[in-house]
N, C-alpha and C positions, 0 to 999 in steps of 0.2 A: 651338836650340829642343829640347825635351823633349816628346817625343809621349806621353801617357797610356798603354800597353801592358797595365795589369794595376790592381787595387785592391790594396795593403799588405794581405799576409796576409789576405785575403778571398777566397778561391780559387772559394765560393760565388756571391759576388758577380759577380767574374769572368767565370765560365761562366754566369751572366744575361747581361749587359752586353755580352761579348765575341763573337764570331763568326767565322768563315773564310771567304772566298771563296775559289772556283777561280781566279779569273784575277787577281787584287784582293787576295790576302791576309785580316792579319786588319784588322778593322773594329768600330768601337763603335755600341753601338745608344741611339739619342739618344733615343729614346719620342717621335720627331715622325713623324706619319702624311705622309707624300707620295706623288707621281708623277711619272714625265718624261711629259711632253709632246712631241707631234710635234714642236714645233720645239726640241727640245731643252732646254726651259727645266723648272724642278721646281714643280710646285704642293702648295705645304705645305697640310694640313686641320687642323693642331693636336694634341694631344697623343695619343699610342697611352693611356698613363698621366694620373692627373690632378695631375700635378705642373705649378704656374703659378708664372708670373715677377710679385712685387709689387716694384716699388719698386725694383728690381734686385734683388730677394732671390728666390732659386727654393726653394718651399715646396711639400710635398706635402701633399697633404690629405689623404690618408688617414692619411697619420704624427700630423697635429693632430688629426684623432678617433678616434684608437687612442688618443693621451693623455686625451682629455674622458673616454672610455670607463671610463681606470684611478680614475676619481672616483666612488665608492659609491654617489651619490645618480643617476648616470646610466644607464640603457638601452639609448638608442640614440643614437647622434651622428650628426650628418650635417655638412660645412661647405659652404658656397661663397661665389666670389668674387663681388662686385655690384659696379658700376659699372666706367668705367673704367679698365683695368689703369695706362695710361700719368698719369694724374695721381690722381683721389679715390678708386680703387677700394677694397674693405676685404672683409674677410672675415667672413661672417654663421654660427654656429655653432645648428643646430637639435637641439634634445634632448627626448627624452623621460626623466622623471624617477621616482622616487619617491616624492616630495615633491609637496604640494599648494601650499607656499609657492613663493615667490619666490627662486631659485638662481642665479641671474644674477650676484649681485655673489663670491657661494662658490666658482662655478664660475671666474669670471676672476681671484680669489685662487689658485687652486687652477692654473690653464694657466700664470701667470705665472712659476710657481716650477718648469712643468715644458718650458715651451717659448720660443726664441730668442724677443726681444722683434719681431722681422718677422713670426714667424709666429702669433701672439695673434688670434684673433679680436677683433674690435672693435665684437660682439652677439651676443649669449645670448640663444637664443627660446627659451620652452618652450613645446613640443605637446602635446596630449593623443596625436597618434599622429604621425608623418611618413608624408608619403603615399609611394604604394609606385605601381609601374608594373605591368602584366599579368602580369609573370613574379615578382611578390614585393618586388623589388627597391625601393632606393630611388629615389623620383622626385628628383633631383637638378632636372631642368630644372624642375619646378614649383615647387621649393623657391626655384631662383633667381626664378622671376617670382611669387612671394611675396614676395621680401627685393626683388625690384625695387621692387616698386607700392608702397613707404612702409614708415614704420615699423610691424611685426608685432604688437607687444605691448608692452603698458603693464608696465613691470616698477618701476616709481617713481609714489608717489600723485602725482595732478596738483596743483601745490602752487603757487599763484601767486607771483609771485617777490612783490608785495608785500605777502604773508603772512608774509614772512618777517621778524622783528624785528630779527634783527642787520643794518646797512646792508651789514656787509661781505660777509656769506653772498649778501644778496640781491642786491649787484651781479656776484658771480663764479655765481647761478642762471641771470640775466638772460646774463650771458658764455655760460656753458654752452649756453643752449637757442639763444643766436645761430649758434653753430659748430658744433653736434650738429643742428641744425633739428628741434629737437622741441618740443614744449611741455610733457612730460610727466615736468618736470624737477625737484627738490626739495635740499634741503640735502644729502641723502646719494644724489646722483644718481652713480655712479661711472662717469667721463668716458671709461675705455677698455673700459666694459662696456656701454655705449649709444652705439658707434658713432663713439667717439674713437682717434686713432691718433695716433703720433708726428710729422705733418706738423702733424695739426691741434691737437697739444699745445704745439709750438713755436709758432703760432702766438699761438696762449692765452699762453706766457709774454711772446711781446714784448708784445703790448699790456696785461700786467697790469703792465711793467716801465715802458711808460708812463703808465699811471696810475697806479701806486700808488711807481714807484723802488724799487722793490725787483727783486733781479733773482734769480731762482729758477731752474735746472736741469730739464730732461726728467725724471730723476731722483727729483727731489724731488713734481714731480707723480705719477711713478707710487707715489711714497712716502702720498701722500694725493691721490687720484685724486678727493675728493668737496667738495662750496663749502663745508662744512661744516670741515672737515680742511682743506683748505688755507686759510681765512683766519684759522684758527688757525696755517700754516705763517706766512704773509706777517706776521700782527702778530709773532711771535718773530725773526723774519729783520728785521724792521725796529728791534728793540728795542736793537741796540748802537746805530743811529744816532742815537736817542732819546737816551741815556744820553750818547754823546758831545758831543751838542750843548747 
């Protein structure tokens, strides 16, 4: 076994991370708050830092809105985790902007080219302000019971899915607002910018593989994440089997 001892040429990092003890040697420090208890047992409180385990993926959040931050039209970033970490949890991204328009779909173009696809947020809300706590700061914990109590904001006109003329757009809106729970879904709704994530995109492709035989990639949906775009993807994925037959 290979014990961790040091970071590769990060000597900085290191002297964060690492420590001594008198009787105990040296020790890494895990960013997890606990205590011993009288009977000997440790009670964890959770993190010193706000780095959280999604999915088996450990993501810092402050690293994901340092990145939202390097994108012109932002101000202020905030993220947090909602729901359950161990099955649907996902990551809600709050901003203040520049912009009066609608940044949601710019901004999740924009995190996907600069952060691991674990750690994408999967909602873009914009505020007029993020609320702050007594000492300035930002209210984290009200932001989470914002992104708890429902969807935040309408960032897609409400577009009924049988408004929509193309059959095909209109059964993959109808898919959409089923697996996203929202109703505020349209042709250029983009799937991992309202609350879509890579569990609930695979599941989008098996049942679009059942209905439609055609069988599509994670991949290819983040290639065209909107009903619009991808049933333009599915009728060209389907076209050599046309032609063959």
């Amino acid at each position: 076994m290979v014990l961790l001892t040091a970071y590769h040429n990060r000597p900085e990092l290191t002297d964060e991370r690492f420590g001594a003890h008198a009787g105990h040697g040296r020790y890494y420090r895990t960013g997890d708050l606990g205590r011993w208890r009288a009977d000997g047992t440790v009670e964890l409180f959770g993190r010193a830092d706000r780095q959280v385990n999604l999915r088996g993926n450990r993501i810092e959040l402050g690293e994901v809105e340092a990145i939202l931050l390097g994108h012109p039209l932002v101000r202020v970033a905030a993220v947090v985790v909602v729901g359950d970490r161990s099955a649907g949890a996902h990551l809600v991204a709050f901003v203040e902007t520049t912009e009066e328009r609608d940044v949601a779909d710019d901004l999740w173009t924009y995190a996907r080219a600069e952060l691991p696809r674990a750690a994408l947020p999967q909602d873009f809300v914009v505020l007029d302000a993020l609320p702050v706590s007594a000492n300035e700061k930002t209210d984290y914990v009200a932001l989470e019971a914002l992104a708890a109590g429902g969807r935040v904001a309408v960032r897609t006109p409400g577009t009924a899915a049988q408004e929509v003329a193309d059959d095909a757009v209109r059964g993959l809106v109808e898919l959409w607002r089923e697996l996203l729970d929202r109703d505020d879904v349209g042709p250029e709704t983009n799937f991992f910018a309202h609350g879509g994530h890579s569990l609930l995109g695979a599941q989008l492709l098996q049942r679009l593989e059942q209905s439609t035989g055609v069988t599509l990639k994670l991949a290819d949906l983040f290639a065209a994440p909107t009903p619009a775009a991808l049933a333009e993807g599915i009728r060209m994925a389907a076209l050599p089997r046309v032609a063959a037959s």
